[in-house]
C-alpha positions as CSV (number, residue, x, y, z in Angstrom):
1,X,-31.7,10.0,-2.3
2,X,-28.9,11.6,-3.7
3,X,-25.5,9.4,-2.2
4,X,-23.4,12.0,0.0
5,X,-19.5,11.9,-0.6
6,X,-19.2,12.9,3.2
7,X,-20.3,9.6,4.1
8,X,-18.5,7.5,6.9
9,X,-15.2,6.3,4.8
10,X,-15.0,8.8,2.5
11,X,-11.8,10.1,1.5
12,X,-11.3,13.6,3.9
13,X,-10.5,16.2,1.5
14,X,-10.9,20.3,2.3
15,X,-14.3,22.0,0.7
16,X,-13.7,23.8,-2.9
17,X,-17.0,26.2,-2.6
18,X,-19.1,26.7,0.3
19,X,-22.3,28.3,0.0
20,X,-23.2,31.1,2.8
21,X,-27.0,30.9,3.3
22,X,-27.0,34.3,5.6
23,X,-26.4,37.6,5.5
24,X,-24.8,40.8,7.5
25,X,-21.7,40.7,9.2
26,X,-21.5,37.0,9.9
27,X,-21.8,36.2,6.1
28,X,-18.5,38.3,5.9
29,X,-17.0,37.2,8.5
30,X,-17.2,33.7,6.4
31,X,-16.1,34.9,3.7
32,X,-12.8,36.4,5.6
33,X,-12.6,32.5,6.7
34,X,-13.0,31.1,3.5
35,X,-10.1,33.1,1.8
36,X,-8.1,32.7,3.9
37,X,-8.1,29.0,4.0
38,X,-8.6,29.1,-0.2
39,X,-12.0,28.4,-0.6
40,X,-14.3,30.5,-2.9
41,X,-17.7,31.1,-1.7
42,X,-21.2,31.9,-3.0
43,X,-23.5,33.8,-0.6
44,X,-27.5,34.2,-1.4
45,X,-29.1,37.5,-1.1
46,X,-33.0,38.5,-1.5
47,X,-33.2,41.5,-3.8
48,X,-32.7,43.8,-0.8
49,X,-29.1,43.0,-0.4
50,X,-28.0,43.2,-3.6
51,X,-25.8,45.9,-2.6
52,X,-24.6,44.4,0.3
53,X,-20.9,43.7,1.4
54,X,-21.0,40.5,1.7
55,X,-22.4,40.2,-2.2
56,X,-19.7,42.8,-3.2
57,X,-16.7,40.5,-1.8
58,X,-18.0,36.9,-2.6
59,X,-16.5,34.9,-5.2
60,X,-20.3,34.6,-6.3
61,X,-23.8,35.3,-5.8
62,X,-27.3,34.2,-6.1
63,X,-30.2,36.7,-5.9
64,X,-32.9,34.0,-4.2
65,X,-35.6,36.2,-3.5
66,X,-37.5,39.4,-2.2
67,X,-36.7,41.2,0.8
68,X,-39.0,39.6,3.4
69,X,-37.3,36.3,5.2
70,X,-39.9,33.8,4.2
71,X,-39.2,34.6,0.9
72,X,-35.6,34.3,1.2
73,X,-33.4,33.9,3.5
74,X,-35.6,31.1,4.7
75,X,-36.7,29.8,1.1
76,X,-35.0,26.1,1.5
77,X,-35.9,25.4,-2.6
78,X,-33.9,28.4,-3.3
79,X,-31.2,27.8,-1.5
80,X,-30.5,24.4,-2.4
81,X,-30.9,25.1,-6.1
82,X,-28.5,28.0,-5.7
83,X,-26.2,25.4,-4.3
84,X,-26.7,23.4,-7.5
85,X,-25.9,25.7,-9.7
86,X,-22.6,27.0,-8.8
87,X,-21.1,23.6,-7.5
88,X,-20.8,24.5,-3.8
89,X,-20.2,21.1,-1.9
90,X,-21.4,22.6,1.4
91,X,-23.4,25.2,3.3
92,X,-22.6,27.3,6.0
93,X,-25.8,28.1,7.7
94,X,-24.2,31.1,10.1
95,X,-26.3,31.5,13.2
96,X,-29.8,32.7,13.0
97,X,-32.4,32.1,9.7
98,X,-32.1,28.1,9.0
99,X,-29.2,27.4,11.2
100,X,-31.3,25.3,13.5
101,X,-33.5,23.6,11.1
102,X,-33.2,20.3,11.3
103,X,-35.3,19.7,8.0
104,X,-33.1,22.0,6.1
105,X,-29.6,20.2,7.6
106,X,-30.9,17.2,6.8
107,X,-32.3,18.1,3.0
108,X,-28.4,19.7,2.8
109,X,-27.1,16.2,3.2
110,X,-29.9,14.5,0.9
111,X,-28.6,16.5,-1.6
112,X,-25.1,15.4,-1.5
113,X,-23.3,18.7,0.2
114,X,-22.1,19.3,3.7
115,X,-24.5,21.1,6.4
116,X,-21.4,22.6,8.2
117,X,-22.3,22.3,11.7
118,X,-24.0,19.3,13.6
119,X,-26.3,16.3,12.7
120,X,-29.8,16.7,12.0
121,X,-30.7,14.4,14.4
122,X,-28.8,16.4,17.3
123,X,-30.2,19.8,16.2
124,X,-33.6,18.6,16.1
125,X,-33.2,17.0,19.6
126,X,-31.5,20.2,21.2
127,X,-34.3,22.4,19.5
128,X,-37.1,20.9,21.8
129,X,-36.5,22.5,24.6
130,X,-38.4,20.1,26.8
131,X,-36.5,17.0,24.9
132,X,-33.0,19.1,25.5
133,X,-33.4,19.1,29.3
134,X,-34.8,15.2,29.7
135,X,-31.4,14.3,27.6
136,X,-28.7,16.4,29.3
137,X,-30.2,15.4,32.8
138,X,-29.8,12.1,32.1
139,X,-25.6,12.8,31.8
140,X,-25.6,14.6,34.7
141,X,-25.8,18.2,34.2
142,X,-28.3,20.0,36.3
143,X,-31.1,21.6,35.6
144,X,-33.7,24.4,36.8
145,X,-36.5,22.9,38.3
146,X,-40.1,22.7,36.0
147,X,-42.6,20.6,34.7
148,X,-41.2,17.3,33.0
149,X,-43.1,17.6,30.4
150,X,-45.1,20.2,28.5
151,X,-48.2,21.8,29.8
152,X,-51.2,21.0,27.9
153,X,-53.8,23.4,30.0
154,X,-54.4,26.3,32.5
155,X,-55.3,23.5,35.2
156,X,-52.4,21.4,34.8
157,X,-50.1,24.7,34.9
158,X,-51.4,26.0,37.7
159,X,-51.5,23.1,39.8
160,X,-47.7,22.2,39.1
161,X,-46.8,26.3,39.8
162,X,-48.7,25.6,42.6
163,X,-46.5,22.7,43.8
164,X,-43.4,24.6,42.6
165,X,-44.1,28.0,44.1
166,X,-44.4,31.5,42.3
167,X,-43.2,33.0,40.7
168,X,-42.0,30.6,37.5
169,X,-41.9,30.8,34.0
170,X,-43.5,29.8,30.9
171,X,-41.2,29.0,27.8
172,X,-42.0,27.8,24.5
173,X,-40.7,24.6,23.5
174,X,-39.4,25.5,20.7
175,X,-38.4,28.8,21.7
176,X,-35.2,31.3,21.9
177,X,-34.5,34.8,22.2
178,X,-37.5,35.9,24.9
179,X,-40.3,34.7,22.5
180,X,-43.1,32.9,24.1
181,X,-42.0,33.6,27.2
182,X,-43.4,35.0,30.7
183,X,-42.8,35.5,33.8
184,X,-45.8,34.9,36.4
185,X,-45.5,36.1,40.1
186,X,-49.2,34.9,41.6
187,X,-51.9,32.5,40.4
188,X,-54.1,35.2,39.3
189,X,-51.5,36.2,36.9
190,X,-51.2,32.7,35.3
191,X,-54.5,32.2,32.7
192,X,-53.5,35.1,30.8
193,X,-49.1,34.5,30.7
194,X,-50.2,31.1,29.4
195,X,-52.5,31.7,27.0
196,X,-49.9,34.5,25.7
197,X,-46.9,32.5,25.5
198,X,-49.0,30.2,23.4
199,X,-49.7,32.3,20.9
200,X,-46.1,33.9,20.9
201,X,-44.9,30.0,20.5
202,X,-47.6,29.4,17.7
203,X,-46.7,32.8,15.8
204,X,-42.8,32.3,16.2
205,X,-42.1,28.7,16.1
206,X,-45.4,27.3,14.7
207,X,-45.3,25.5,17.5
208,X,-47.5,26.0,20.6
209,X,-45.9,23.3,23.0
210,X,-44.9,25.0,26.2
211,X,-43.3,23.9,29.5
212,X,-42.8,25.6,33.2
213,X,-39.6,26.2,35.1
214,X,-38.9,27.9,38.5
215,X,-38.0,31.5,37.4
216,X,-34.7,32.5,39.4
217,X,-35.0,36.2,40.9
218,X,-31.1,36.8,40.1
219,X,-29.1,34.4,38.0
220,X,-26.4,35.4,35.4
221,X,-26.3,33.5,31.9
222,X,-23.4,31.5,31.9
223,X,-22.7,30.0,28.1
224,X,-19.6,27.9,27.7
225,X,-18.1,27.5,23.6
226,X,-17.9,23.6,23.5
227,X,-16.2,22.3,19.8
228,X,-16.6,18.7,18.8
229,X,-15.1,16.2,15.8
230,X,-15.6,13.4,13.8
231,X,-12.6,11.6,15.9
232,X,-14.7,11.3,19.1
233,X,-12.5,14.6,20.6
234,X,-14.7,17.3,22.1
235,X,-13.7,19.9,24.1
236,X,-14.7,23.9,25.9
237,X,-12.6,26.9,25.3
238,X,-13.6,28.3,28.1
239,X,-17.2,30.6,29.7
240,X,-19.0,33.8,27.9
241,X,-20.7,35.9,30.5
242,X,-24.0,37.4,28.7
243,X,-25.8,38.7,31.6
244,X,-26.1,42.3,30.3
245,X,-29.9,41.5,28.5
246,X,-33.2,43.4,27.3
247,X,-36.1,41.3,27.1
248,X,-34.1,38.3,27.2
249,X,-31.8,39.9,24.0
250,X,-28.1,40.0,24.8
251,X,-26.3,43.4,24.8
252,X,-22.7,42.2,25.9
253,X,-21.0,39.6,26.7
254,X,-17.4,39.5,28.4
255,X,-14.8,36.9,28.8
256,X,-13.4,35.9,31.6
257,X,-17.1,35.9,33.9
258,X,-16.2,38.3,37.0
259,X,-18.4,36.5,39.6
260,X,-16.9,32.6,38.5
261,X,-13.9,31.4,40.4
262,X,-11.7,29.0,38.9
263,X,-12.5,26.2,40.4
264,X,-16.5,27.0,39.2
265,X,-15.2,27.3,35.2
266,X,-13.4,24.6,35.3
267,X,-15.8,22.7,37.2
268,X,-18.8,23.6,34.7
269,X,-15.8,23.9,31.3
270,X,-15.1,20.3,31.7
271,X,-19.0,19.1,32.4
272,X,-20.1,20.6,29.2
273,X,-17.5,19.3,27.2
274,X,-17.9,15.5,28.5
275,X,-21.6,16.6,27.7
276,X,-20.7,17.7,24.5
277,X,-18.3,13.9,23.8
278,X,-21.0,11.9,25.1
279,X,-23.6,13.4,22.6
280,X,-21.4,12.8,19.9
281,X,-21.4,16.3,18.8
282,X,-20.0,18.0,15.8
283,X,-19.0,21.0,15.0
284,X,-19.5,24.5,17.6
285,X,-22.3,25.0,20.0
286,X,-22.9,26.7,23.6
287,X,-24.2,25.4,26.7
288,X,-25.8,27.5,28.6
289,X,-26.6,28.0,32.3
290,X,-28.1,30.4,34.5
291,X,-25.5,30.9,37.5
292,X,-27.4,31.4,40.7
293,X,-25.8,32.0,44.3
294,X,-22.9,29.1,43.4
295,X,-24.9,26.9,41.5
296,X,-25.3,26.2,37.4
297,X,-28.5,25.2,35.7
298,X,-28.8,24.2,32.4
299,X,-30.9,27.0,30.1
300,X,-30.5,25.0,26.5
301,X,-27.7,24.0,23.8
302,X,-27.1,25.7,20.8
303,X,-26.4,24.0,17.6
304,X,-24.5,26.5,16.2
305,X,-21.7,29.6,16.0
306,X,-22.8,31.9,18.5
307,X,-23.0,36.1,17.8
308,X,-20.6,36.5,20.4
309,X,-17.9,34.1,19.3
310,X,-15.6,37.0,18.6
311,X,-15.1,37.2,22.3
312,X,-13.8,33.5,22.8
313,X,-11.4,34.0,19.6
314,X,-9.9,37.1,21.2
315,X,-9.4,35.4,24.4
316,X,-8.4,32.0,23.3
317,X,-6.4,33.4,19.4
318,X,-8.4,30.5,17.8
319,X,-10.2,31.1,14.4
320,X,-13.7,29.3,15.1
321,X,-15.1,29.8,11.9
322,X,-12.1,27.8,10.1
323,X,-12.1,25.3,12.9
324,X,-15.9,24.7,12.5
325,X,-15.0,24.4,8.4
326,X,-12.2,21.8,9.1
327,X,-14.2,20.0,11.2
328,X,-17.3,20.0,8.7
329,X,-14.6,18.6,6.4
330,X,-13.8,15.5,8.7
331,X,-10.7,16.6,10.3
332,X,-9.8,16.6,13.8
333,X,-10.0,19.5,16.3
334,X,-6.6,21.4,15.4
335,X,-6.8,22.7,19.3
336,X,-6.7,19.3,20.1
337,X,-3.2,19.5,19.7
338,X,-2.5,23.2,21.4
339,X,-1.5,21.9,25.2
340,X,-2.1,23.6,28.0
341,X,-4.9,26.1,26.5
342,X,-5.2,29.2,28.9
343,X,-8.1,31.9,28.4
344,X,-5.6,35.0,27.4
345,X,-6.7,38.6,29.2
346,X,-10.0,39.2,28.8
347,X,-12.3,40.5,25.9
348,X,-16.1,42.3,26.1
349,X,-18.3,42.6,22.3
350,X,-21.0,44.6,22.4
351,X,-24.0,44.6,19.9
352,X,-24.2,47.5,17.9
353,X,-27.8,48.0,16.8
354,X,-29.6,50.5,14.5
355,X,-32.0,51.9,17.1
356,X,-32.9,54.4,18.8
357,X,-30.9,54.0,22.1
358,X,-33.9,55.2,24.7
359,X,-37.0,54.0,23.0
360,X,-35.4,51.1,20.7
361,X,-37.7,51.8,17.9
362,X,-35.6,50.6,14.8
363,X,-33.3,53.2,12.8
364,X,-33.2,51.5,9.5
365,X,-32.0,54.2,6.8
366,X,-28.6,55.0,4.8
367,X,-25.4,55.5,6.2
368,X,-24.5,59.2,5.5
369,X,-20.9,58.8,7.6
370,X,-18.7,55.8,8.9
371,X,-15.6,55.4,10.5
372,X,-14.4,52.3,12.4
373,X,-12.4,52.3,15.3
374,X,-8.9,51.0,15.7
375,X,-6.0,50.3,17.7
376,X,-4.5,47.7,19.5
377,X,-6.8,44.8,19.9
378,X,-9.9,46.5,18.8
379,X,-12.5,44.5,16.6
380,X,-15.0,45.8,14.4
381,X,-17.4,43.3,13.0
382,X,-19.7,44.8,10.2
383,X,-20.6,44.8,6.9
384,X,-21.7,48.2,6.9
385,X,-19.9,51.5,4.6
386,X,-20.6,55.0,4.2
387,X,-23.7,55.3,1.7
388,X,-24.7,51.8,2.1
389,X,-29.0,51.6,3.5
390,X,-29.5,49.4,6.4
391,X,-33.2,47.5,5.0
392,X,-35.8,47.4,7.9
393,X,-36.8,43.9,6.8
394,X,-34.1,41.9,9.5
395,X,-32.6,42.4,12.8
396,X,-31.4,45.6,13.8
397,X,-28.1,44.6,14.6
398,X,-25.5,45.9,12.1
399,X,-22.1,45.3,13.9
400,X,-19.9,43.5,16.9
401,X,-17.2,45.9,18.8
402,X,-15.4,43.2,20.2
403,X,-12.0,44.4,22.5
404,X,-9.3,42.9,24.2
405,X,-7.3,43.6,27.6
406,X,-5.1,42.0,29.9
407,X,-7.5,42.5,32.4
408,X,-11.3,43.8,32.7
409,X,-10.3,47.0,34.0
410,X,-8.5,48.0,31.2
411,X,-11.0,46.0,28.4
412,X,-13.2,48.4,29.6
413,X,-11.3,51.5,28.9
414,X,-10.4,50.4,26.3
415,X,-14.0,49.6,24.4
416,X,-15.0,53.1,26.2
417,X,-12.3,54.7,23.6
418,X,-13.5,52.4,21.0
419,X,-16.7,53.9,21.2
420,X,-16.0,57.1,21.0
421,X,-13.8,56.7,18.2
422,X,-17.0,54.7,16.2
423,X,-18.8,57.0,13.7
424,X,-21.9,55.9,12.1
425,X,-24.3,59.2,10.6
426,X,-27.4,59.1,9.3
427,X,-29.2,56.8,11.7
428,X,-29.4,56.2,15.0
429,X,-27.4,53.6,17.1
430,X,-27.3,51.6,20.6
431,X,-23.6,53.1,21.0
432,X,-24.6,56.0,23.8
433,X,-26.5,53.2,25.7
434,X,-23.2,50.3,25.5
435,X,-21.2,53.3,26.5
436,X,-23.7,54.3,29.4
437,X,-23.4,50.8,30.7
438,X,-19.9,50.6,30.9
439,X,-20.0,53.7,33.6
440,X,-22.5,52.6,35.5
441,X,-20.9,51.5,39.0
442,X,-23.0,47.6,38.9
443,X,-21.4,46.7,35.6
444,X,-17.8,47.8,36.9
445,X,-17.8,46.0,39.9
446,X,-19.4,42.5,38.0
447,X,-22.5,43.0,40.5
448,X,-24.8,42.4,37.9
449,X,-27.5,39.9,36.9
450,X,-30.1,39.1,33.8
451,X,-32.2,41.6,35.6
452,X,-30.4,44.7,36.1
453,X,-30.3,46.5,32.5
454,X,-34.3,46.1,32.4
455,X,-34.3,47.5,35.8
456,X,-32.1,50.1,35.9
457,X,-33.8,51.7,32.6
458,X,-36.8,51.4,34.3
459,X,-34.8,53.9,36.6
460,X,-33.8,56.1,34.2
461,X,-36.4,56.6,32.6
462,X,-38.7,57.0,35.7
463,X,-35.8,59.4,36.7
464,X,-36.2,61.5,33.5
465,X,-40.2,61.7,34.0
466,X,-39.7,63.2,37.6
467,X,-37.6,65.9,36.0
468,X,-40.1,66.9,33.5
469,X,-42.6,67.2,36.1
């Protein structure tokens, strides 16, 4: 084993290269981070990105593959010889692709450079779902009721749904974004939703392992940004609302919540963040809850930078990406020393996909037009320019319009401008739907749940059949 100089005693000094192993906006955003702070940075690229922004304002870059992920962006040989060859002394995994592989972290520090985010160990015990929810119950937090264990057969399953009362819900152990996982109302429903969420589990995760919790009829996701050190300091900056979802895929998220009162966020700020101290973490993560008729349940932790950190920086005026650099580095949390921290205002992002915004079939394609909006607190995440061709081998989202208010009210004015100002030709975006949201009299008032943008589709597009009729 190659001897790490980020060992326990080592002298703290700042990183001289950092290798991006991502792409898109976040690998950008990175970059931004990294020059600003005078560190040069290498980002990988499979052949499809070659013309990417990210590769175009890197100090260098590493071609590590063809377009497909496997291949890729997920190719840990590739990565790490990359790594080798240009000197980087750590990685920044991003969110998404490897950031949550424990093997990969942990083959990072074998080979003497800095995973920048969280020990091996902790991401591989926060990536079990089923392990995840035994730990954090022991310090306290509370949980949505389930199985306490995985569920092996249909028999077993069905007896403890049983016992639990429909409806409830299946999740893979190793799950995330909506992927082996289903909802089931009556026992008649329940041989097939299992058998399905195992294969979704096995196809995904290459992991079949699944488990059984009490599926809430009208919760709101609740994630709160926790940052830890090296120093034993660990802290919150505050709640992200992400209620606004499509098959459990987040569309926005706002900051302040609407529905939590103070007393709830600092009640649930200051649980995750002793959470957060007494699993010695490292680096960012979320904890997240489903918020239910006044109480908090715990959904799973992240390891890693969320999509929607933009929304805590606008709110808070706190770089995370440096932060989570400096902390990979062994210093201590600089917000450790900011007294009195106070969420600012309030900020929404919404996710800015290449698809179609009524049928969500993908819009990959080139760009033939773009414009970014502007003004006064107006954010525009992406790594997208006019002629560039959005591949069709990775997620459809191609930007973050992240605002800021002093209030919600006029936030969402505000990102309504925003939008309309946004021009992006040549392919087809999610903009008319974020914009259709934002009028719709539920979101306004905050009366909203995980629920109600998969329902009140279902409306519209029920509504729209009538009228053809």
């Amino acid at each position: 084993m190659i001897q790490s100089p980020y060992e326990q005693g080592a002298i703290i000094k700042m990183f001289k290269k950092i290798l991006i192993a991502n792409r898109g906006e976040i690998a950008l955003r990175i970059i931004r981070a990294c020059r600003e702070m005078g560190i040069e940075t290498v980002v990988v690229h499979s052949t499809a990105d070659a013309s990417s922004m990210a590769v175009r304002l890197a100090d260098e870059s590493v071609c590590i593959g063809p377009p497909q992920a496997k291949d890729s962006y997920l190719n840990i040989p590739a990565i790490l010889t990359a790594a080798a060859l240009t000197g980087a002394d750590a990685i920044h995994p991003a969110y998404g692709f490897l950031s949550e592989n424990a093997q990969f972290a942990r083959m990072v520090e074998e080979h003497g450079l800095k995973f920048i985010g969280p020990s091996p160990e902790l991401i591989e015990k926060m990536g079990d779902k089923i392990v995840a929810k035994k730990t954090v119950k022991a310090l306290g937090l509370p949980i949505v009721p389930g199985s306490e264990g995985s569920i092996d057969t249909v028999e077993d399953g069905l007896q403890i749904s049983e016992e639990m009362g429909f409806p409830i819900l299946i999740k893979a152990a190793s799950g995330g974004g909506g992927k082996g996982m289903q909802v089931v109302r009556e026992s008649s429903e329940f041989t097939e939703a299992f058998n399905t969420a195992r294969s979704e589990a096995k196809a995904n995760f290459g992991d079949d392992t699944v488990y059984i919790e009490k599926y809430l009829e009208k919760p709101r996701h609740i994630e709160i940004q926790i940052f830890g050190d090296s120093h034993g300091n660990a802290l919150h900056l505050g709640e992200r609302d992400c209620s606004i979802q499509r098959r459990h895929q987040k569309l926005l998220e706002e900051c302040p919540s609407p529905v939590l009162s103070e007393e709830e966020r600092e009640y649930i700020g200051n649980l995750a963040a002793e959470t957060a101290r007494s699993l010695g973490y490292e680096g960012a993560g979320t904890i997240e809850f489903l918020y239910e008729d006044g109480k908090f349940y715990f959904m799973e932790m992240n390891t890693r930078i969320q999509v929607e950190h933009p929304v805590t920086e606008m709110v808070t005026g706190i770089d995370l990406i440096s932060e989570q650099i400096r902390v990979a580095a062994g210093e201590p949390l600089t917000v450790c020393n900011k007294t009195g921290l106070k969420l600012r205002g309030h900020a929404i992002e919404i996710r800015v996909n290449a698809e179609d915004p009524e049928t969500f079939v993908p819009s990959p394609g080139k760009i033939t037009m773009y414009h970014a909006p502007g003004g006064l607190d107006v954010r525009f995440d992406s790594a997208i320019y006019g002629g560039y061709s959005i591949p069709p081998y990775y997620d459809s989202m191609i930007g973050k319009l992240i605002v800021h208010g002093r209030d919600r009210q006029e936030c969402i004015e505000r990102l309504k401008r925003a939008i309309r100002e946004t021009v992006i030709e040549g392919i087809k975006t999610t903009l008319p739907l974020q914009e259709w949201i934002l009028s719709q009299p539920e979101f306004i008032s905050g009366d909203y749940t995980i629920h109600w943008l998969e329902q009140k589709l279902a409306e519209k597009a029920e509504e729209k059949n009538s009228n053809r009729v």
